[in-house]
C-alpha positions in Angstrom: -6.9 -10.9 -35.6 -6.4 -14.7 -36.1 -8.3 -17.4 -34.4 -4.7 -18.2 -32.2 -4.5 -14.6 -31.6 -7.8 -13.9 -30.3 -7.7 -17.3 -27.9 -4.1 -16.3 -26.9 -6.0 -12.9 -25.3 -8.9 -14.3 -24.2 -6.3 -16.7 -22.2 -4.8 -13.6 -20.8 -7.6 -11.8 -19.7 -9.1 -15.3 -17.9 -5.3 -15.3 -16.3 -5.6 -12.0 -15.3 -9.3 -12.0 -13.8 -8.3 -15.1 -11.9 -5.4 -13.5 -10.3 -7.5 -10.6 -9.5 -9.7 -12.8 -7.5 -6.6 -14.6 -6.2 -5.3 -11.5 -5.0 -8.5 -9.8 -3.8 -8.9 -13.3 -1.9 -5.3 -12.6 0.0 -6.3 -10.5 2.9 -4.1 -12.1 5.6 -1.0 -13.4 5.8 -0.6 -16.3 8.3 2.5 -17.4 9.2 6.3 -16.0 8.0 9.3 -18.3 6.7 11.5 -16.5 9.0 11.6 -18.2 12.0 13.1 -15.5 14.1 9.5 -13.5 13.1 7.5 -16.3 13.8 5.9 -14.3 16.5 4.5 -11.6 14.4 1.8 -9.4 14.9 0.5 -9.3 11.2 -2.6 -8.1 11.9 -0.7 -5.0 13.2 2.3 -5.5 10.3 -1.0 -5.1 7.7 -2.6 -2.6 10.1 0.9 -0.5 9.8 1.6 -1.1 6.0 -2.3 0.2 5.2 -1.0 3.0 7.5 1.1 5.4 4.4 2.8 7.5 7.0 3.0 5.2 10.2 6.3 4.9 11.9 5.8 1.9 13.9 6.8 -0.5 11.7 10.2 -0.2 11.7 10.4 -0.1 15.4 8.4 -3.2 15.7 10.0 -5.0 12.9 13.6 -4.8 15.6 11.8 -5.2 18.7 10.9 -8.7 17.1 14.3 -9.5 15.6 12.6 -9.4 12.3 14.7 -8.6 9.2 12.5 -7.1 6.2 14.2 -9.2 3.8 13.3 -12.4 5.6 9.5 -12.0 6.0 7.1 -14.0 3.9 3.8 -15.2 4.6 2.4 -18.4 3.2 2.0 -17.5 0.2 5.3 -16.2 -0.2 3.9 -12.6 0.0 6.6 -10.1 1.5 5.8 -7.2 3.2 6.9 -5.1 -0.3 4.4 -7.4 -2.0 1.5 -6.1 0.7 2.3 -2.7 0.4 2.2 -2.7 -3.5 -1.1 -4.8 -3.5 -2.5 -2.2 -0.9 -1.5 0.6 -2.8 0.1 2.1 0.0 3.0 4.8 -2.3 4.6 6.1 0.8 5.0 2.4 2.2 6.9 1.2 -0.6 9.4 3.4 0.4 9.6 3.3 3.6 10.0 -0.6 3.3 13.2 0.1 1.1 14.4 2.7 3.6 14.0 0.0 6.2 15.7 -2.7 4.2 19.0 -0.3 3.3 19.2 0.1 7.3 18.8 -3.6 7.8 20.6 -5.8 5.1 22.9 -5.5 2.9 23.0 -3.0 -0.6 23.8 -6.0 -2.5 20.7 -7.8 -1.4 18.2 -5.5 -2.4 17.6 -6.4 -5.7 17.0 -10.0 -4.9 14.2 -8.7 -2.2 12.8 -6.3 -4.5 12.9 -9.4 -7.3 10.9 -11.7 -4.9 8.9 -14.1 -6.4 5.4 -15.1 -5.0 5.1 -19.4 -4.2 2.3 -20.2 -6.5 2.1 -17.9 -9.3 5.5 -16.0 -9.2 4.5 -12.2 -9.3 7.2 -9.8 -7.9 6.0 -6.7 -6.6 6.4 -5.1 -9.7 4.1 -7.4 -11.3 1.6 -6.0 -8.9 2.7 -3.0 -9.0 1.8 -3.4 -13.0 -1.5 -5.4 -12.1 -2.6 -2.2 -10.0 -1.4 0.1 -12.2 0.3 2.3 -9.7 2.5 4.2 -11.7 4.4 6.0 -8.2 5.2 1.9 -6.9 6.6 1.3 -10.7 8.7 4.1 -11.0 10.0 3.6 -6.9 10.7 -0.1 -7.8 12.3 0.6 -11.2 14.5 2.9 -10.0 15.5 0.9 -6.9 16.7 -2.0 -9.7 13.4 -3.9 -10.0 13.9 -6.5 -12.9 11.4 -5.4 -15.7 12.0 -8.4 -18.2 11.2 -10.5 -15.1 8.1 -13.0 -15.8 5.8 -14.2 -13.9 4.6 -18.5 -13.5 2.2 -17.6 -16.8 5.1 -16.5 -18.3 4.2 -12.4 -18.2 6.3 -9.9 -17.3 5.0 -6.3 -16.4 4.3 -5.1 -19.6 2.0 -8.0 -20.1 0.4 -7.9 -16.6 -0.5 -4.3 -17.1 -2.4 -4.4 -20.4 
């Protein structure tokens, strides 16, 4: 391996750990953009997406005049982005279950597309990042942009090596 090569890989790896320790760092959404869901309960939205096979969630999301597609946190996290990042299989597709009841078909590619504020990722990024194989293949198959990249210019292929 060249010189340029090996420093192109070490860059990546550095990229990568430091968005590990970004993400590991992003425990707790604070506020949402939508500001008919301003008054969310995120530490029960969290508490429900952690939950696989809670119910509640969709409930609560229309008792608050929430739509999915809407909610973002600071960071520009949705709630498809938590679930991902926590793992949470069942979650992921509940969440699009819960979008096809709320919005629109044709928007569902955009929401599952969504790009984080700082760095970019979409959930399949993280998806990738975590290597959860069962979130890839939901989010793939749900229309998930795979030649999508990321603000370090990665897209999930990259992100997963």
């Amino acid at each position: 391996m060249q010189e340029s090569d090996e420093s192109f890989v070490e860059e990546i790896q550095l990229q990568k750990v430091e968005t590990f320790i970004s993400l590991s760092d992003h425990t707790q959404p604070r506020v949402s953009l939508d500001q008919r869901a301003k008054a969310i309960n995120w530490n029960f939205v969290m508490n429900e997406i952690e939950n696989e096979f809670g119910e509640n969630l969709k409930k609560y999301l229309v008792e608050c005049g929430a739509k999915i597609d809407t909610i973002r946190d600071d960071k520009g996290f949705s709630l498809l982005h938590h679930a991902v990042l926590k793992g949470a299989d069942g979650k992921v597709n509940q969440l699009i279950d819960i979008f096809n009841e709320q919005c629109d078909e044709s928007a569902l590619p955009a929401w599952l597309n969504a790009r984080t504020a700082e760095d970019k990722f979409t959930p399949l990024h993280f998806a990738s990042f975590k290597g959860n194989v069962k979130a890839i293949e939901t989010l793939i198959n749900h229309g998930a942009d795979v030649h999508l990249t990321n603000g370090f210019g990665l897209n999930m292929l990259h992100v997963a090596a």
